[in-house]
C-alpha positions in Angstrom: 108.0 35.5 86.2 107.9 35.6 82.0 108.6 32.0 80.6 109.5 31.1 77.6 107.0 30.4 75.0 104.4 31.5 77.5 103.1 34.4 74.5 104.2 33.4 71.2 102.2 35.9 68.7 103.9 38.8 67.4 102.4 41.8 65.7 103.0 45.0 64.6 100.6 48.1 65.2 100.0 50.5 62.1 101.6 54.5 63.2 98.6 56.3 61.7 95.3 55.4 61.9 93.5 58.6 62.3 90.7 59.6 59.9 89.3 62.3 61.2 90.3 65.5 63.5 91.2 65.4 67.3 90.4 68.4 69.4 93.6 70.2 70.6 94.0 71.0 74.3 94.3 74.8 75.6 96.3 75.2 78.7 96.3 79.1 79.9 99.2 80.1 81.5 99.0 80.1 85.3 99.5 84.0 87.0 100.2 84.3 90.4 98.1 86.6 92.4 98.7 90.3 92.9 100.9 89.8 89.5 103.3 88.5 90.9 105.0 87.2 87.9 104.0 84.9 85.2 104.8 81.1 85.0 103.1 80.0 81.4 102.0 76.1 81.4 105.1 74.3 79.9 104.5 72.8 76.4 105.3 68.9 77.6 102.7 66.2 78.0 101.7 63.3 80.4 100.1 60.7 80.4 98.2 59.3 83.5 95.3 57.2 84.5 92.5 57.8 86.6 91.8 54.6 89.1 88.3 53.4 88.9 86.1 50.3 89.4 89.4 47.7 88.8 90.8 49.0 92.2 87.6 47.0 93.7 89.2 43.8 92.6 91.9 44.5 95.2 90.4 42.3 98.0 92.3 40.7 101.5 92.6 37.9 99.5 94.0 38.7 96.3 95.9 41.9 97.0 99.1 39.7 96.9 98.0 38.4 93.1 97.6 42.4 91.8 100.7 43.3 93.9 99.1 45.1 96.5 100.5 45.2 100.1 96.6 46.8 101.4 92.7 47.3 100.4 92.0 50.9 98.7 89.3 52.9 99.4 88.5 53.2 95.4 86.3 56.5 95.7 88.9 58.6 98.0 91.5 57.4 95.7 89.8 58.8 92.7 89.4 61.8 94.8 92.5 62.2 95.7 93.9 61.7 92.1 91.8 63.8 90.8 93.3 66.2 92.8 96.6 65.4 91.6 96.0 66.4 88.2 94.6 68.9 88.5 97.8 70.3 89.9 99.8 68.7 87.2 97.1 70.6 84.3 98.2 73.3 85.4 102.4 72.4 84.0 101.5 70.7 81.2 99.3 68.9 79.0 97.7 66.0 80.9 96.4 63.3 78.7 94.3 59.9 80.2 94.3 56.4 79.1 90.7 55.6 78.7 90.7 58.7 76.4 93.5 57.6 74.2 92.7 53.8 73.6 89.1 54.6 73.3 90.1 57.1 70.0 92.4 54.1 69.3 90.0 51.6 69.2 88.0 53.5 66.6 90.5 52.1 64.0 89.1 48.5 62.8 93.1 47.4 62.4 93.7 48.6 66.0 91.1 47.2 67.6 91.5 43.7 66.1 95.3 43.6 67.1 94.7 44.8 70.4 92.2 41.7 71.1 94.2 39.7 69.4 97.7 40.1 71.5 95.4 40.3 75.0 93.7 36.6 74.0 97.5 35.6 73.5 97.5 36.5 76.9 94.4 35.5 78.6 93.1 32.9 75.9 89.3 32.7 75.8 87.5 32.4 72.9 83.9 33.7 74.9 86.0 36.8 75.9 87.0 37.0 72.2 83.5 36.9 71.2 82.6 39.4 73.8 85.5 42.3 73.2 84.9 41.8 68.9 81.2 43.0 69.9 81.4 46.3 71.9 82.0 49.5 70.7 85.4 51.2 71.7 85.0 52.9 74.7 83.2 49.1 75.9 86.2 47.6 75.1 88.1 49.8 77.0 86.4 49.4 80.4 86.6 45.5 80.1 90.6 45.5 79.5 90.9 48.0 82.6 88.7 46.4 85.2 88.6 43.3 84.0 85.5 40.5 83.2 84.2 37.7 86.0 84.1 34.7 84.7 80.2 33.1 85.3 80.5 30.7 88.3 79.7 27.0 88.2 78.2 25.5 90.8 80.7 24.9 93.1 81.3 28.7 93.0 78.3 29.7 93.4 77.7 27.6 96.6 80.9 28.7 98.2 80.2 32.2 96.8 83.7 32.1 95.1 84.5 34.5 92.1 87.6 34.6 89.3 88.0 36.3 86.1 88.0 35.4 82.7 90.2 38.9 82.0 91.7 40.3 85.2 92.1 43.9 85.9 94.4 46.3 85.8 94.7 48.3 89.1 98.3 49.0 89.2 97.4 50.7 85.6 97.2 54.4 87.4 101.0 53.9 87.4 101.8 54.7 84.1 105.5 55.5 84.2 105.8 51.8 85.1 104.6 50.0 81.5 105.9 53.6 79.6 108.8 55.6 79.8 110.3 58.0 77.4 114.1 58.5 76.5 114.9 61.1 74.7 111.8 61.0 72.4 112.0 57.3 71.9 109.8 54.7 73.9 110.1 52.4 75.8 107.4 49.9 76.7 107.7 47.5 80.0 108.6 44.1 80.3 106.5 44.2 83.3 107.7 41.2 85.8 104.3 40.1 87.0 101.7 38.7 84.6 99.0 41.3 86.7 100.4 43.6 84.4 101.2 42.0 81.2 97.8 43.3 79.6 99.0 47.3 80.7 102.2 46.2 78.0 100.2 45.9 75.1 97.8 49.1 75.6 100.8 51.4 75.9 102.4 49.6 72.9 98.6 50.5 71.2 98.8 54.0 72.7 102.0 54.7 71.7 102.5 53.3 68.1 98.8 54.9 67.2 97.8 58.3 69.0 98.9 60.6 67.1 99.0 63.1 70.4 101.9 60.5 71.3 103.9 60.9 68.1 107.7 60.0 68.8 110.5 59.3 67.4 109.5 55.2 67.4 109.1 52.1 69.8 112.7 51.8 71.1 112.5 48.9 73.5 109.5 46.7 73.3 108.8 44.8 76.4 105.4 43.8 75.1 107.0 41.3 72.5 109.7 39.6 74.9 108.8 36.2 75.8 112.2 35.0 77.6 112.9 34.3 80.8 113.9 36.8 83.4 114.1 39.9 80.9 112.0 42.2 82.6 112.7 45.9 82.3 110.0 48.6 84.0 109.6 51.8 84.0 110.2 53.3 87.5 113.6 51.9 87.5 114.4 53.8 84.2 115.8 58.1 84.8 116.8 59.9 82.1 119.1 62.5 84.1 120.4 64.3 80.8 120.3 63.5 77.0 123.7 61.6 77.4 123.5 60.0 81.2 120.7 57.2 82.2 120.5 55.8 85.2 118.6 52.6 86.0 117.2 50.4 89.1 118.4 46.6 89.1 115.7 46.2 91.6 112.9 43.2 92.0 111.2 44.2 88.8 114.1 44.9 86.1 116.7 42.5 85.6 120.2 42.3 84.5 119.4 40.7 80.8 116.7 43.4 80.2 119.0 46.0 81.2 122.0 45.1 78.9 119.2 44.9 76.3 118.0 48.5 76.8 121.8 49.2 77.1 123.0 48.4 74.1 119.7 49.8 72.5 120.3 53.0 73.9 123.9 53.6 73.2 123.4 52.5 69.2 120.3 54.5 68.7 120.2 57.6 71.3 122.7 60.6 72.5 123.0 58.4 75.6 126.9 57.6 76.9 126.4 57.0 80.3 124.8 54.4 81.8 124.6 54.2 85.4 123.4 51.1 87.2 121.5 51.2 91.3 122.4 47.8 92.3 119.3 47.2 94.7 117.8 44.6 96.8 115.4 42.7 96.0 113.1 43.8 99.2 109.1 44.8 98.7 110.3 48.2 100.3 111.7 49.1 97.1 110.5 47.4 94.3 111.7 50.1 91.6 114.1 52.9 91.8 112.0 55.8 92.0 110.5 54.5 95.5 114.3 55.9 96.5 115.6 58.2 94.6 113.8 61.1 92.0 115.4 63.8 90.6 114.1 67.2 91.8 116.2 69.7 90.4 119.4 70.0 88.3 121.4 69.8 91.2 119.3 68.0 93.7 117.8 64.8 94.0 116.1 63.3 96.6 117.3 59.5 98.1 116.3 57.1 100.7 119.7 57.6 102.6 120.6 54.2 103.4 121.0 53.2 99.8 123.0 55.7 99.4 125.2 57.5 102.2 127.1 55.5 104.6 128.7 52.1 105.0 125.2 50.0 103.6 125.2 51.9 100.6 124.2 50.1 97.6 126.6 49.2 94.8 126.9 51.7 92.0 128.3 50.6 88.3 129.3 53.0 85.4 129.4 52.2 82.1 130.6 54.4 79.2 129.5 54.0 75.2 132.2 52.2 73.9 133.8 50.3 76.2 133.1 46.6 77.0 132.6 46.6 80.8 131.0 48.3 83.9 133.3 50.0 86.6 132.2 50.1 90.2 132.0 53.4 92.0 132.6 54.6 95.4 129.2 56.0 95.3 126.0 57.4 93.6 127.5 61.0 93.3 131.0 60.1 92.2 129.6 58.1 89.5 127.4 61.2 88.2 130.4 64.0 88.8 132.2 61.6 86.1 129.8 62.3 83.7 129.8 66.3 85.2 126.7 66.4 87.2 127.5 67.4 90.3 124.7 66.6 92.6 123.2 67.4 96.3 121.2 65.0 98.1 118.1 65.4 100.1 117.4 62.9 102.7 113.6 61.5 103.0 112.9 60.9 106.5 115.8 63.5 107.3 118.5 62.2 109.8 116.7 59.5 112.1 116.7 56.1 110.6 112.9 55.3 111.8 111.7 58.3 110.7 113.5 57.4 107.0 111.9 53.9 106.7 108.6 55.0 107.3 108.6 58.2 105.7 110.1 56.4 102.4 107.7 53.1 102.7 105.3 56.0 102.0 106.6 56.9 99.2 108.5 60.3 100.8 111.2 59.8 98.0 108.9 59.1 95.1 108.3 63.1 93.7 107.4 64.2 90.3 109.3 67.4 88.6 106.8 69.5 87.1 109.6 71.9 85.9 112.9 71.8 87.4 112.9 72.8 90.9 109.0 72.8 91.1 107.5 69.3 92.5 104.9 67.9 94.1 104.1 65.5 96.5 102.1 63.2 99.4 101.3 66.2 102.0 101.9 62.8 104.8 105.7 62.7 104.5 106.3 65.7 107.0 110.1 65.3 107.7 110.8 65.2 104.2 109.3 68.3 103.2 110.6 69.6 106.3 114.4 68.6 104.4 113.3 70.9 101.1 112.5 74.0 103.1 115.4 74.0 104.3 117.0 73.4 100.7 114.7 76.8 99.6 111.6 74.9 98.4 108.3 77.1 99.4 105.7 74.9 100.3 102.3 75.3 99.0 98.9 72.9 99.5 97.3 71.9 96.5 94.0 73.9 97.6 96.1 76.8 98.2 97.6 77.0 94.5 94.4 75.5 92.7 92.4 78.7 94.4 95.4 81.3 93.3 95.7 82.0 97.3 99.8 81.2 96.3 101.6 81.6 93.5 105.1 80.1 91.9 107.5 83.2 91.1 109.6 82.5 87.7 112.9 80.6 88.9 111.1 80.0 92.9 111.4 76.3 94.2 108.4 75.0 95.1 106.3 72.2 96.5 103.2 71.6 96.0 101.8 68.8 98.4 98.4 66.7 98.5 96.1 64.2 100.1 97.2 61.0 99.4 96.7 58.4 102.1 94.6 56.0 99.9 96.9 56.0 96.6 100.0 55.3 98.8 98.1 52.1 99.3 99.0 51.2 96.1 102.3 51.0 96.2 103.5 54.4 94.8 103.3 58.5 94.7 103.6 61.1 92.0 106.3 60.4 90.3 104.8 56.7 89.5 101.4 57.7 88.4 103.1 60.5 85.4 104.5 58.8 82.3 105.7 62.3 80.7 106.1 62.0 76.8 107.7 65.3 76.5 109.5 67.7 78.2 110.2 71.5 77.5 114.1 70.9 79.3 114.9 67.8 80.1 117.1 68.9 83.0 119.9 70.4 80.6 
C-alpha cells in the first residue's frame, strides 16, 4: 500500500505537443448480410493494450508480486485479444498504448518528464542512463515489459533473476489506471506499487495525445502520495451524466472516494453518488468483476452481492447534502435517482454455478452500444440468462466473417475465446478504457 513520502516529485505534462500531422482512422460502417439493415461504427473511442512479452514475467513464483492468481500462456493471450478487438474495431475507434506513448515520446519535454516521474518511482540512475538513450518506441518496450537487472554472482550461481524496472502485465487492463466521466479523466491511484508505473503513462497519454483531447485531468492518482487513498478504475460507473456509482472494494478506498466525490459534484453534472460497499475478498477485487451495465435497463450482477439476505451494503449520496443514506438495496438506490433497473444473474440461479461462472469473469461485459455486448464464450449459464432477456447470441468468428449480422435496435452478444486472459484477473469490460461515447446510456 502507498506511503507517505514514498514519491515526492511533482510535475506537470504540457497539453500540446504535436508538431506534425497524425493519420486519422477510417472505420466503415458494418452491414449485415443480405442487407439486413445498417449499424454504422459509432463515433466513440477506446483505448486498450495488447499483452505481450511482460506477461512472461508472470512466473509460479512471482504471480502473487504482479497480482496474478495463475501463469498465462502469453502467445494464446495475444491471440485471443487480438480477437477481441477486432470485434470492438468494428463499434468504435480502437486506439493502443504502445502507439500512443510512442507519438508521445517524440516530444523532448514528454519524454524527459515521463523518465523522470518513473525514476521517482524505481530510482536507478543506470536505468536513467539507459531510457535518456533510446529512441521512442525503445522507451516504450522497456516501461511495458520491464529491464532485468544484471546478476551478481550469487545470482548467477543460484540462477536467480530481478528487475531494475518491473513490468507491466496487468497494463492490458486499461479501464483500471483510466476512466473517463463525463469527458473529464480520471487517472488511478492504483493500490499496488506493480502498477504504479501504468499511473504515470496514462497521465502522459492523456494530458498529451491529442487523439485523447478532454475536457482536463480531473482526478489525478498519479500525484497522491498519502496513505490509503487509492481510487481504480474498475470500481468507477458512470450510469448517466448525473448518477455514479463506485466499488469500495480491496483496491479503492474510502479517502480516495470522498476525494473523487467531492471532485465530481464541484466540477461535473454528477448528483448522485452511489457507493457498493464490498468485501475485501480476491474474488472481487473491483466492481466490475460483479456488476456492468448492459443496457439502459439492465445490468448484469453477481447475485449474492446483491439479491437476498447477504446483500452488500448500498449508500446514496446526493450533491449538496453532508452525509450518505443507506439503502435497502442496489435498485432502490438507482429508482431514487429514476433508473429503474432489471438484473441479470451470472451463474443464473444455482449458487455454485454463480461462483464459478463469476470468478471467471461471467459479470465482467463491455457495452459496445447499449444493448450490444460482448463477452468470454466460457461463461455458459450466463449467456444462457441474456437469451432469455432477448440478447441474440453470436461467436466472434461468426460476426467478423458477416455470417450474422446486428439489426438496428437488436440485442446482442457477441462471445469469444478467452480462457488465457481470464488468467489475468479480468474480461472485457476491464481491458476497454472508453474515452468517448456516442450515448452515454441517456
Amino acid at each position: 500500500m502507498r506511503v507517505a513520502g514514498g514519491r515526492a516529485s511533482r510535475f506537470t505534462y504540457p497539453f500540446s505537443v504535436f508538431r506534425y500531422p497524425l493519420p486519422a482512422s477510417r472505420f466503415p460502417p458494418f452491414v449485415t448480410p443480405h442487407g439486413a439493415g445498417i449499424f454504422p461504427a459509432c463515433q466513440s473511442t477506446s483505448l486498450v493494450h495488447s499483452p505481450g512479452n511482460e506477461l512472461l514475467a508472470v512466473t509460479p513464483s512471482t504471480r502473487a508480486d504482479f497480482l496474478y492468481d495463475d501463469i498465462v500462456d502469453a502467445d494464446l493471450a495475444k491471440r485471443e485479444h487480438r480477437r477481441f478487438v477486432q470485434v470492438l474495431e468494428r463499434f468504435c475507434e480502437v486506439l493502443h498504448v504502445r502507439d500512443l506513448l510512442t507519438d508521445v515520446l517524440e516530444d523532448s519535454a514528454v519524454r524527459d518528464l515521463i523518465i523522470r516521474e518513473t525514476l521517482d518511482v524505481v530510482p536507478s540512475e543506470p536505468l536513467a542512463s539507459e531510457l535518456r538513450a533510446l529512441p521512442p518506441r525503445g522507451v516504450v518496450d522497456l516501461l511495458v515489459e520491464g529491464k532485468e537487472e544484471e546478476p551478481g554472482p550469487l545470482s548467477r550461481t543460484l540462477n536467480e533473476f530481478s528487475y531494475s524496472l518491473p513490468p507491466l502485465p496487468n497494463l492490458f487492463f486499461t479501464r483500471d489506471s483510466a476512466m473517463a466521466i463525463n469527458q473529464n479523466m480520471m487517472i488511478g491511484s492504483m493500490r499496488f506499487h506493480a502498477r504504479w508505473t501504468e499511473e504515470l503513462i496514462m497521465k502522459a497519454l492523456f494530458t498529451s495525445h491529442p487523439k485523447l483531447a478532454n475536457k482536463g485531468i480531473l482526478y489525478d492518482g498519479s500525484a497522491e502520495r498519502r496513505s490509503n487513498h487509492t481510487l481504480e478504475g474498475g470500481d468507477v460507473h458512470p450510469l448517466r451524466e448525473d448518477v455514479l456509482l463506485i466499488g469500495f472494494s480491496e483496491r479503492s478506498s474510502p479517502a480516495g472516494i470522498d476525494g473523487l466525490a467531492t471532485l465530481v459534484f464541484e466540477k461535473t453534472e454528477v448528483k448522485n453518488l452511489i457507493v457498493v460497499v464490498m468485501p475485501q475478498e480476491s474474488t472481487a477485487i473491483h466492481l466490475d468483476m460483479i456488476f456492468t451495465h448492459v443496457d439502459r435497463e439492465l445490468c448484469a450482477i453477481y447475485p449474492p452481492h446483491f439479491i437476498g439476505p447477504y446483500r452488500l451494503p448500498i449508500l446514496h449520496w446526493r450533491k449538496g447534502e453532508s452525509h450518505m443514506k443507506e439503502q435497502p438495496d442496489l435498485f432502490a438506490a438507482l429508482k431514487q435517482c429514476g433508473m429503474l433497473m432489471e438484473p441479470l444473474l451470472c451463474g443464473g440461479t444455482r449458487r455454485i454455478v454463480q461462483d464459478r461462472e463469476q470468478w471467471a469473469s461471467g459479470c465482467n461485459f463491455t457495452a459496445l452500444r447499449p444493448g450490444v455486448v460482448t463477452s468470454y464464450a466460457r461463461n455458459e449459464t450466463t449467456l444462457r440468462e441474456l437469451e432469455k432477456a432477448g440478447f441474440k447470441m453470436i461467436t466472434a468468428s461468426d460476426f467478423l466473417s458477416d455470417e450474422t449480422g446486428i439489426l438496428t435496435h437488436q440485442r446482442a452478444a457477441i462471445t469469444f475465446e478467452g480462457g488465457e486472459l481470464v488468467r489475468g484477473g479480468g474480461g472485457p469490460h476491464c481491458m476497454t478504457c472508453p474515452i468517448t461515447r456516442d450515448d452515454p446510456w441517456k
